[in-house]
Structure formats: structure tokens, C-alpha cells
C-alpha positions in Angstrom: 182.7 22.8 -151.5 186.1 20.5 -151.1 186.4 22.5 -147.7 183.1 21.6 -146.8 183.5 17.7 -147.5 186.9 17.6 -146.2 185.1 18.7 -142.6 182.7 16.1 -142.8 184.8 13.5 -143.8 186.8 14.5 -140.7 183.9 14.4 -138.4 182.7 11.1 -139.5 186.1 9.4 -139.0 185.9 11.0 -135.5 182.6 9.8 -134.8 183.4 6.2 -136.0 186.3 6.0 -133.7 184.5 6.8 -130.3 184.0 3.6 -128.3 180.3 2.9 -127.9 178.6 3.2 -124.4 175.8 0.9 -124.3 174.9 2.6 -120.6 174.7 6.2 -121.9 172.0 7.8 -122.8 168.9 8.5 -121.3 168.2 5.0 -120.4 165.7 3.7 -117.8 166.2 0.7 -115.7 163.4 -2.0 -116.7 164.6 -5.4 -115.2 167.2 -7.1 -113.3 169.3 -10.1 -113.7 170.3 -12.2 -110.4 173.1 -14.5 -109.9 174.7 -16.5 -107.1 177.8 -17.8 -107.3 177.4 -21.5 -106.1 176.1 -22.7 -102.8 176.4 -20.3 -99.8 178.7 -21.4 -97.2 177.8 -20.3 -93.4 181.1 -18.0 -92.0 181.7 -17.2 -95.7 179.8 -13.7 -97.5 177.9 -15.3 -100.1 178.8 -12.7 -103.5 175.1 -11.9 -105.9 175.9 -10.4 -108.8 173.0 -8.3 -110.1 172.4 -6.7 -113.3 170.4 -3.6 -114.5 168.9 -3.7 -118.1 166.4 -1.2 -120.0 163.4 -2.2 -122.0 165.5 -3.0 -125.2 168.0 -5.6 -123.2 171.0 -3.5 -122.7 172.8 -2.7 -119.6 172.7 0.8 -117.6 175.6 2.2 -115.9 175.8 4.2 -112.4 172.2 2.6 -110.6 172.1 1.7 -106.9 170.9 -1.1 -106.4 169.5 -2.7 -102.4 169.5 -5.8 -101.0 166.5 -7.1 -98.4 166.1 -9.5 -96.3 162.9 -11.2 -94.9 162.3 -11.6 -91.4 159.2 -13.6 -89.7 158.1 -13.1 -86.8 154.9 -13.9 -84.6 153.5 -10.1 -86.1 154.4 -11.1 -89.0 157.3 -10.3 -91.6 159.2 -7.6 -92.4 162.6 -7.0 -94.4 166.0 -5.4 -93.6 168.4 -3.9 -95.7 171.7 -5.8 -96.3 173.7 -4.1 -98.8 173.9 -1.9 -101.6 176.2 -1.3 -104.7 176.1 0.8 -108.4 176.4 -0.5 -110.9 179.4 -0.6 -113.3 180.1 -0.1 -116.9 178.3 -3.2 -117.9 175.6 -2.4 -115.5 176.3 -4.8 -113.1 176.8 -4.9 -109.4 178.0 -7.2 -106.5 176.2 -7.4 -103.1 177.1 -9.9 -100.1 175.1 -11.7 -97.7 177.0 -13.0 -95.0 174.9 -15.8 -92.5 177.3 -17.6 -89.9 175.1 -20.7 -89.5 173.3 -22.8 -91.8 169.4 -21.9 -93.1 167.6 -20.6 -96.1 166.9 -16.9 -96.4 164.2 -15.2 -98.2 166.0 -12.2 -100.0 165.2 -9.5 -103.1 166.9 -6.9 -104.9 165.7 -3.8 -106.2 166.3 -0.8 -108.0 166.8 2.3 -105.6 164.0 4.2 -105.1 161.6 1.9 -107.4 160.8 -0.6 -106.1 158.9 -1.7 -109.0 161.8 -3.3 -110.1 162.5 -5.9 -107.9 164.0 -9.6 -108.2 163.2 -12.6 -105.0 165.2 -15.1 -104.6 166.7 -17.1 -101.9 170.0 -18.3 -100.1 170.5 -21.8 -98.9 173.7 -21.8 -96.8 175.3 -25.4 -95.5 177.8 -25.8 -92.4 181.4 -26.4 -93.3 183.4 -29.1 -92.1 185.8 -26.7 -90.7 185.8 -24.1 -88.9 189.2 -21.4 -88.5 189.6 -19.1 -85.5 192.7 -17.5 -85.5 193.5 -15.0 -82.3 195.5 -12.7 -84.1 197.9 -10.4 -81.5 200.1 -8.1 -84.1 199.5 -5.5 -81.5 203.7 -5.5 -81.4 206.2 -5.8 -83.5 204.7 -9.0 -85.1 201.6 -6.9 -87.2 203.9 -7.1 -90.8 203.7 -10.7 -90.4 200.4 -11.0 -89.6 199.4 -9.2 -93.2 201.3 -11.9 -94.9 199.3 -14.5 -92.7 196.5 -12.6 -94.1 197.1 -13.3 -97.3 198.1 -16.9 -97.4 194.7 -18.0 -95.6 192.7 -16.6 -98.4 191.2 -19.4 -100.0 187.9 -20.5 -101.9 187.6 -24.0 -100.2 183.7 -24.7 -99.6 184.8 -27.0 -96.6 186.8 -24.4 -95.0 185.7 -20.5 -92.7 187.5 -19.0 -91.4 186.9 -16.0 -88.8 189.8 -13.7 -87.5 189.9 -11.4 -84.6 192.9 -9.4 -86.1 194.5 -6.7 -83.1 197.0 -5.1 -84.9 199.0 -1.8 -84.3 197.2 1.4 -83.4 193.1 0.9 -83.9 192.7 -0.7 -87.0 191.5 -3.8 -85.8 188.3 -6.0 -86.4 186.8 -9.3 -87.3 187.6 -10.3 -90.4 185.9 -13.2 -92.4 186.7 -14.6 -96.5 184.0 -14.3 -99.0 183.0 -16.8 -101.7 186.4 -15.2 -104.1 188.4 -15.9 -101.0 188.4 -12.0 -100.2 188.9 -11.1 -96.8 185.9 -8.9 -95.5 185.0 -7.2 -91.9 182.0 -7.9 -90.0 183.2 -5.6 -87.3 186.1 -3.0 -87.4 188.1 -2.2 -89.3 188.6 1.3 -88.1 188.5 2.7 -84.7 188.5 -0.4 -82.7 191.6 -1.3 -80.3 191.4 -5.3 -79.1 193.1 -6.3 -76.1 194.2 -9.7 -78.1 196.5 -10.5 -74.9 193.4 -10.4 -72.7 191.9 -13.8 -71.6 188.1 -12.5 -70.8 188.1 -11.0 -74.0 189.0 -14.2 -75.9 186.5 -15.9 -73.7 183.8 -13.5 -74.8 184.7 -13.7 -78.2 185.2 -17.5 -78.5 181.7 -17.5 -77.3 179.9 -15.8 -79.7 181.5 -17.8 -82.3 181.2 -21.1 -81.4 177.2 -19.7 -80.3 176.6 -18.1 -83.6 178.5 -19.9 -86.4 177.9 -23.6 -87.2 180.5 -26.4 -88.8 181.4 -30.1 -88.2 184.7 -29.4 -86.6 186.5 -26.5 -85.0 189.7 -25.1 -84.8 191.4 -22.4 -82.5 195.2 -21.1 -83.4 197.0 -18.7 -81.2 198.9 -16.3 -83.4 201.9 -14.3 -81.8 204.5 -14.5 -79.8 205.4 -17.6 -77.2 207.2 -18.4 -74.2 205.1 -22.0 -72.9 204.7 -20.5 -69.4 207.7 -18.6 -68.7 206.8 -15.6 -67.1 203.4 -16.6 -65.9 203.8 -15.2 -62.8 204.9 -11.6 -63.5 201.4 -10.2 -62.8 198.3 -11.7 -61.2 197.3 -13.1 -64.5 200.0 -12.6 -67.5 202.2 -14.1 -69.9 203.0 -17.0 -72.1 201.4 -16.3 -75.2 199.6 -13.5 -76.9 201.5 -10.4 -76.2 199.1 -7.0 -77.0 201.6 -3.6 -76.4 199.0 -1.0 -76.5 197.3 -2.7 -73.3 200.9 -4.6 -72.1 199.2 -7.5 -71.3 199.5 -11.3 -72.0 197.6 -14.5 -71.7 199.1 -17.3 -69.0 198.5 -20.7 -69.9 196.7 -21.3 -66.7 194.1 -18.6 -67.6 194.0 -19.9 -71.8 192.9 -23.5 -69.6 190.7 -21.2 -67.5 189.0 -19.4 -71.0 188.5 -22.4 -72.7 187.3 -24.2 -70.2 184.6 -22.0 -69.7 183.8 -21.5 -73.5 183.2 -25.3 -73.5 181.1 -25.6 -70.6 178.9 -22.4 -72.1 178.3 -24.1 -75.8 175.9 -26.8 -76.0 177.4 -30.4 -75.8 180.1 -29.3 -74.5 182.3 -30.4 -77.4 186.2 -29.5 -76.9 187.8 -27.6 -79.9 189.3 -30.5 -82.1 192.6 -28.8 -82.5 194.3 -25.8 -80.4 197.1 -24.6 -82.6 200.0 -22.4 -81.4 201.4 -20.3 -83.9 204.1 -18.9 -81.6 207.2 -19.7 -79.9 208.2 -22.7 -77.3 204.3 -23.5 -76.8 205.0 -27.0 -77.3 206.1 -27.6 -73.5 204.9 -30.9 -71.6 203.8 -28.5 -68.9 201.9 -26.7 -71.6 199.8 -29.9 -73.0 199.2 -31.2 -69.9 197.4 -28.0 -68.9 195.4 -27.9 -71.5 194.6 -31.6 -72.2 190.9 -31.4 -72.2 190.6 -28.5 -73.8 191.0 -29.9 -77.3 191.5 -33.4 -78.8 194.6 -32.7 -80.6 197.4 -29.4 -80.1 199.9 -28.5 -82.7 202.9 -26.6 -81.4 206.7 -26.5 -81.6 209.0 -27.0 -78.9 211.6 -24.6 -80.3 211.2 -21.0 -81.2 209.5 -20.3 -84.7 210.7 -18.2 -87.5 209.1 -14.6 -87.8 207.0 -16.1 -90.7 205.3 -18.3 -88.3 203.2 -21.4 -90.1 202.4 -21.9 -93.9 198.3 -20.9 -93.6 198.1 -22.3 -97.6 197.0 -25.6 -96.0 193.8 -24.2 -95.8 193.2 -24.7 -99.2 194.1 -28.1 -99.2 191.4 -29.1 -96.7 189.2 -32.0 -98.2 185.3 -32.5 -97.2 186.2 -35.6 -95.5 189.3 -34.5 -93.7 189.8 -35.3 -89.9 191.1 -33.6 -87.0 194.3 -35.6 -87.5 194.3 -34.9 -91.1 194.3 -32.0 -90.9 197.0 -31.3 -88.0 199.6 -33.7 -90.5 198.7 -30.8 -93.3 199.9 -28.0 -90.7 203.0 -30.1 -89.3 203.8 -31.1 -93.2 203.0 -27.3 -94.6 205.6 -26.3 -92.0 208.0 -28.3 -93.1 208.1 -27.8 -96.7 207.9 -24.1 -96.3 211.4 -23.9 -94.5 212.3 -26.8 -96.3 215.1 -24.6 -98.4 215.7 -22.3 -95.1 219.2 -22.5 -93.1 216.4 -22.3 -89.9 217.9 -25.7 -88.1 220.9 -24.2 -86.2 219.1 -23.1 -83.5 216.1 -25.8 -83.9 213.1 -26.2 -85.7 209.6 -28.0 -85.0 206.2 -28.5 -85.4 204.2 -31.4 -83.7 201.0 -32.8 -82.8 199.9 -34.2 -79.6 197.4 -36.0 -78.6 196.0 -34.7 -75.6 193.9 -38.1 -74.8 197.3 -39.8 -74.3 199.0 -37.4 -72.2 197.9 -38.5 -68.8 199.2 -42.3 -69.4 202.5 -40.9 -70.1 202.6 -38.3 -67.3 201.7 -41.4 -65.3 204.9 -43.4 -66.8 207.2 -40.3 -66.8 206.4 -40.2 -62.9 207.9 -43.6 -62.5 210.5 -42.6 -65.2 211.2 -40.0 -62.3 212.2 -42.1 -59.5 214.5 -44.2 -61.4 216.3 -40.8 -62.3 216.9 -39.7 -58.8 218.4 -43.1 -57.9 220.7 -42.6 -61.2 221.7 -39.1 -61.4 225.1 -40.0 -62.3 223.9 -41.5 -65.6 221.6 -37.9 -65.6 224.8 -35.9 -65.3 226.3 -38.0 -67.9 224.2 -37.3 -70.6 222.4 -33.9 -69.4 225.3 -31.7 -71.5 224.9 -33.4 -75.2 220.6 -33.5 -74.5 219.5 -31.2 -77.0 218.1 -27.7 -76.0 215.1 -26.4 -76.9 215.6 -22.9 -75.0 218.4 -21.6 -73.8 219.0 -17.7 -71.7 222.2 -15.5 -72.0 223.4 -14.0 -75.2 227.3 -14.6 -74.7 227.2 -17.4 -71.4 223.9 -19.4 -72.8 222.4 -21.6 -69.6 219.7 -24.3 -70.1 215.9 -23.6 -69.5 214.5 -25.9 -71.5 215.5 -29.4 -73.2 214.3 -31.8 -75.8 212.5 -34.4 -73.4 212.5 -37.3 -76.4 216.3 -36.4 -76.5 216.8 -37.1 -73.0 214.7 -39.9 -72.8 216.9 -41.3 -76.2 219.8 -40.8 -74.4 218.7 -42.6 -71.1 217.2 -45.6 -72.9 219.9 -48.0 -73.0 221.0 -46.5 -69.1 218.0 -47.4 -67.3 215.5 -50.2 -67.1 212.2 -48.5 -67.9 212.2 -45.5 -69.9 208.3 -43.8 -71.1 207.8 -43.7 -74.7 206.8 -40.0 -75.9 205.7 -41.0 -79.3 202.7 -42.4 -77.3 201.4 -38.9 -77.6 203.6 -36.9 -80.0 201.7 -38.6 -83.0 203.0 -36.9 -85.8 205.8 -34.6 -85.7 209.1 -32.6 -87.5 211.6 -31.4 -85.6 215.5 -30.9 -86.6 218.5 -29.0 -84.7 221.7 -28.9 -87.1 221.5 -32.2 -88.2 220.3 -33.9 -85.9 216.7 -35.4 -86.3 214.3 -35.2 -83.1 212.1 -38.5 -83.2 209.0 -36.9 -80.9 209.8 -33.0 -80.3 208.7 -32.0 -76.7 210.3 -29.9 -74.0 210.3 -29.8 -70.5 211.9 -27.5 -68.0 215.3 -28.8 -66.7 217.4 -26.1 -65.8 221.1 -26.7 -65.4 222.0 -25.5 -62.4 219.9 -24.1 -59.6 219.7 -20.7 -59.4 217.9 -21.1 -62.8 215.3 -23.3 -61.8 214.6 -20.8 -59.0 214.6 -18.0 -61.2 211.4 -19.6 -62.8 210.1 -21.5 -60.1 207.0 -19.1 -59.5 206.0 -19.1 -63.0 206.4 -23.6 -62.8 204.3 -23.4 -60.0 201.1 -21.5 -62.0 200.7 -24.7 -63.6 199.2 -28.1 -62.9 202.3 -30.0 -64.2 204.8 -29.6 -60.7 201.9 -30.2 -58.1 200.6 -33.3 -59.7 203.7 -34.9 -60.5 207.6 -35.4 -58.7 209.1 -33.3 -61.8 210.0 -30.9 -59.2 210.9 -32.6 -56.6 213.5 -34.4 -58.8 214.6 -31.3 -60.3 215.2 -29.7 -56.9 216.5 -32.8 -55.7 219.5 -33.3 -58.7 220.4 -29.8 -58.7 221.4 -29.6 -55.2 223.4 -32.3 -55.8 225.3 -30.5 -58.5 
């Protein structure tokens, strides 16, 4: 008999010390529970959380359950599957809705395979203020860096979508878009698909159906890879400046980005320019370069030096508020920039971020062309100065020769020299830019070579852009170097 209630005791304990699954059992689904989590943005996958209870309240474990969608048309309606997910422990489940433009949809959920047990409800997504497309090229040996990039643009800031056509190595590429947790999820991709990111048809095409399909107040383009302003340009037919893709070795020019955009804005309705063009890449903030693309977009953020590897601090992106202009918002990038390298030793070789407004560049073009005369009647006080002007891109690893220089630096340097000198702070509106300790008051190159078989090294690639046949740039360059 002590045996026999030692046992039992034994088993009792044992039993009392099992967790308790409130899902197990032979339980049968009843009713469901629907909740949203805030308003809907458009661009954004709105997250529903959906619960599964049985008659007596509690939750069961391991059901599918489906969302619909209602669709009208002249017939009539009918609805589409979205999405479906089990549910968990505590028998609940996440679905996503994702809508690009504002509107209300008509939506249920229901238990797989009954639809007895159903739930309506609806979805009432709103615009953002902003919208983000980032032209993501990691198809080289960038792609690490574009993960991290990845990462620091997650955010949950209601005023800010952002899409992503993400090309990195091999075929695991796709759009990506954030979710309501700041979650990154694919609406196309992410497996089996190869993007030609350094093709300018295909960021036509794409650009298109975004700013067709997805609706906000303001719109933003940034160019993420490697830069060069329009070195190169003339290699092939139509190549390289920025966005370098490996697998298909090609390259965008920035006479064919001017040639893309421009057609994206004459295709959308309004014709609205993108409010800022944003290079996340090297030497892209070239006088050459922002002239070309003036009227494209009302403001471009670039740097006139080369960037680090870790590129721009995307944590601005949070920080966006509802009433945020295009300005606004460049002075975030520029001052995001800045305080991320803040405790780097990255100023040795130079380091900048500016933005330019593109409505002002013509005036100065106009007053650097008059600038230009008085430095071919003066070319001794050029030769003077040209050696301590600072560089912003130089060639040769052991006998370095100037390609590009600091055009605010030169113009600093000339001020007290000659009568009339432009002012680029006209359109460099807001800027950072630093080389060793010296402080650069509007960061902007332009070519001026140092001697002339380097200008004529790069003269077919000048000659791709607008800059040399609308102005006496060249003319003067050709002009003082002869003379040298």
C-alpha cells in the first residue's frame, strides 16, 4: 500500500509540473479576433494580427488562417486572396496588406477551409509626405555595404516609404519595401532575379512604375554605388559615371541619368521633377554633373570628394517630420553625414556632402562664364595659385596629377586677384566639406587638369556633357594649358 501511494504521489507531482497548453486538445475554431496596427500607410505593408478562439474563449494553436480582398467591377465584385499565416502558440497570426497608393479597401479573414468563420473589416491607407527610392547597384564589391544600408533605413516613421530596387551579387535581388514594424519585405524577388542596376532603360522603366503606382507629397531618388561624376562616359556608346552592375559590366553616364529622368518626368502626370536626386557615391558632386541634371530635381545632394565605403547615415530617415521640406530634409542628409564620420580620421584625403540648388545653377554658370574671361587675361595670377587649390580628385598612385579641384577653393583663392569673382554659395546652399584641416566654405569640383595631356585624356568623356559646349570652360582650359 506505501508503494502504491508513493506512485501516485509521484505522478501527481509530475502532472502538476507540466506547463498548460491552452491550444491543445481537441479544440475547434469558433471566432476570430482582428487587429490593425494604426493607420495604413501607402508604400508600407500594413501588419493584421488575427486571432483564433474556440467556443469557451481560449486560443487554438496551428490554424491557417486567409486573407481576401474585395474587388468591384462593372460585373460586379469578387475577392482575391492576399495572404495567409498559422497561427501560433497563443493562436494568433500576422497577415500584411501592402497598397502603394492611397484608398480604402474592403478586406476579411477567415478560417481555412470554413468559411463560416469569417471577420470584414477594412483598410484606410493615407499618402506619405515622403517618398524613398534608392537604386541600389551592390552588384560589385559594394553588396556588404549595401546590407548595412539595409538596415539603417528601417524605420517606423508614418511620414516616410520607402521602396528599394536592391541588385546585389549573384540573383538574389528584388524590390524591397518596410512594413508597419519597420521590417523590410519583397514585393518582387528575392530569389532568382538578376537586375542590370547599371542599366539606364531599366531605371527608366522602373522609376515609372513607381512614381505611376505609389502616391506621396514629395519624392526622392538616391543613387547608391559607386561614382566617378562623368569620368569615363565615353568608354562605350552609353556607360559610366555612376552605378556600376559586374554581372552585366555596365554603367549609367550622366548624360543618359539626364536622358532617364527626363523621360520619367515627362511620362508622370504634372510633370513634377523629383524634389531631391541624392548621390550616394563617389565625386558625383561635379559642376558638370549639376548642370546636367538641373531640371531634373529641385535640389541634389552629392559630395565632391570620394565617399567612405559606408556611404551616407540612412538613420535620417527616421527623423523625417510630417511637415519637413525638400530642404529640410537635404540639411538632415548633409548633417547625418557629418556626425556619422564625425570621430573618423576620413579628412586626409577630403570629405563632403552638399546640396545644391539646381534652380540657381544657370545664374552662376552665367557669372562663371564671365569669371572665365577674366581668367584667360590673368593666367599668371591662375598659375600662381592653381598648386595650393585644393583637390578633389587626383590620378597616379606614386606621381598623383590633378583631375579635379575644389572650384570654391579656387574661386577663394582668386577673390582678392581679380575684380569680379562668382559666388558659389549662390547655389551650394547648405554644405560640409573638410580636407586635413582645412574647411571648404561651398564644396564643388570642376575639371581642371594640370597639364595637358590630362585634360586630353578625358576630353571625350567632357565632351558627353552639356557643361563644355554651352560654356568657354574648355576653351579656357585648352587655352591655359598650352601656355604651360
Amino acid at each position: 500500500m506505501r508503494w502504491f501511494l508513493l506512485v501516485a504521489g509521484v505522478v501527481i507531482l509530475a502532472v502538476g509540473c507540466t506547463p498548460l497548453d491552452l491550444t491543445s486538445g481537441l479544440q475547434t475554431p469558433d471566432s476570430l479576433v482582428v487587429k490593425t496596427r494604426g493607420e495604413p500607410v501607402a508604400g508600407r505593408y500594413a501588419l493584421i494580427d488575427v486571432q483564433v478562439l474556440d467556443k469557451s474563449g481560449n486560443p487554438v494553436s496551428g490554424v491557417t488562417v486567409e486573407l481576401y480582398r474585395k474587388i468591384k467591377n462593372s460585373y460586379g465584385s469578387y475577392y482575391v486572396k492576399e495572404d495567409e499565416a498559422k497561427t501560433d502558440s497563443f493562436g494568433w497570426a500576422e497577415l500584411s496588406f501592402f497598397s502603394p497608393k492611397e484608398g480604402k479597401y474592403d478586406l476579411y479573414v477567415q478560417v481555412k477551409g470554413n468559411p463560416f468563420i469569417m471577420e470584414s473589416f477594412s483598410l484606410d491607407f493615407t499618402s506619405p509626405e515622403w517618398l524613398f527610392v534608392v537604386w541600389m547597384c551592390g552588384d560589385n564589391n559594394l553588396w556588404g555595404y549595401g546590407d548595412q544600408d539595409l538596415e539603417e533605413m528601417e524605420n517606423t516613421n508614418k511620414s516616410v516609404s520607402v521602396v528599394v530596387f536592391y541588385d546585389g551579387g549573384g540573383t538574389s535581388d528584388g524590390i524591397l519595401v518596410l512594413d508597419d514594424d519597420g521590417n523590410w519585405k519583397a514585393i518582387m524577388g528575392i530569389t532568382g532575379v538578376d537586375f542590370n542596376s547599371g542599366s539606364y532603360e531599366d531605371l527608366e522603366y522602373w522609376l515609372k512604375y513607381v512614381f505611376e503606382n505609389f502616391s506621396s507629397t514629395y519624392r526622392a531618388l538616391i543613387m547608391w554605388d559607386h561614382g566617378s561624376a562623368w569620368i569615363y562616359d565615353s568608354i562605350y556608346a552609353s556607360s559610366k559615371a555612376i552605378s556600376f552592375d559586374e554581372t552585366s559590366e555596365s554603367a549609367i553616364a550622366v548624360r543618359d541619368l539626364r536622358v532617364a529622368l527626363e523621360n520619367v518626368i515627362n511620362s508622370v502626370p504634372g510633370g513634377q521633377t523629383l524634389d531631391i536626386l541624392g548621390f550616394d557615391a563617389c565625386l558625383m558632386g561635379s559642376l558638370e554633373v549639376i548642370y546636367e541634371l538641373r531640371n531634373t530635381a529641385q535640389y541634389i545632394v552629392a559630395s565632391s570628394f570620394n565617399e567612405p565605403a559606408d556611404g551616407w547615415d540612412y538613420s535620417f530617415l527616421g527623423k523625417i517630420a510630417p511637415d519637413s521640406t525638400p530642404l529640410d530634409v537635404s540639411k538632415m542628409i548633409v548633417d547625418s553625414y557629418r556626425e556619422y564620420y564625425s570621430s573618423y580620421d576620413t579628412y586626409q584625403n577630403g570629405l563632403s556632402l552638399a546640396v545644391y540648388d539646381t534652380s540657381q545653377v544657370e545664374k552662376f554658370v552665367h557669372d562663371l562664364d564671365s569669371f572665365t574671361y577674366d581668367l584667360k587675361a590673368n593666367l599668371n595670377e591662375v598659375n600662381s595659385i592653381y598648386s595650393d587649390v585644393v583637390k578633389s580628385y587626383v590620378v597616379g598612385y606614386y606621381n598623383k596629377k590633378t583631375v579635379l579641384v575644389d572650384l570654391g577653393d579656387l574661386i577663394d583663392k582668386l577673390r582678392t586677384k581679380l575684380s569680379t569673382v562668382p559666388d558659389p554659395s549662390s547655389f551650394v546652399v547648405y554644405s560640409y566639406g573638410k580636407k586635413g584641416d582645412q574647411e571648404l566654405s561651398a564644396p564643388v569640383s570642376i575639371f581642371m587638369p594640370e597639364n595637358l595631356a590630362i585634360y586630353q585624356t578625358y576630353e571625350d568623356d567632357y565632351m558627353t556633357l552639356s557643361f563644355p559646349s554651352d560654356t568657354w570652360w574648355d576653351e579656357f582650359l585648352e587655352y591655359w594649358l598650352s601656355q604651360s
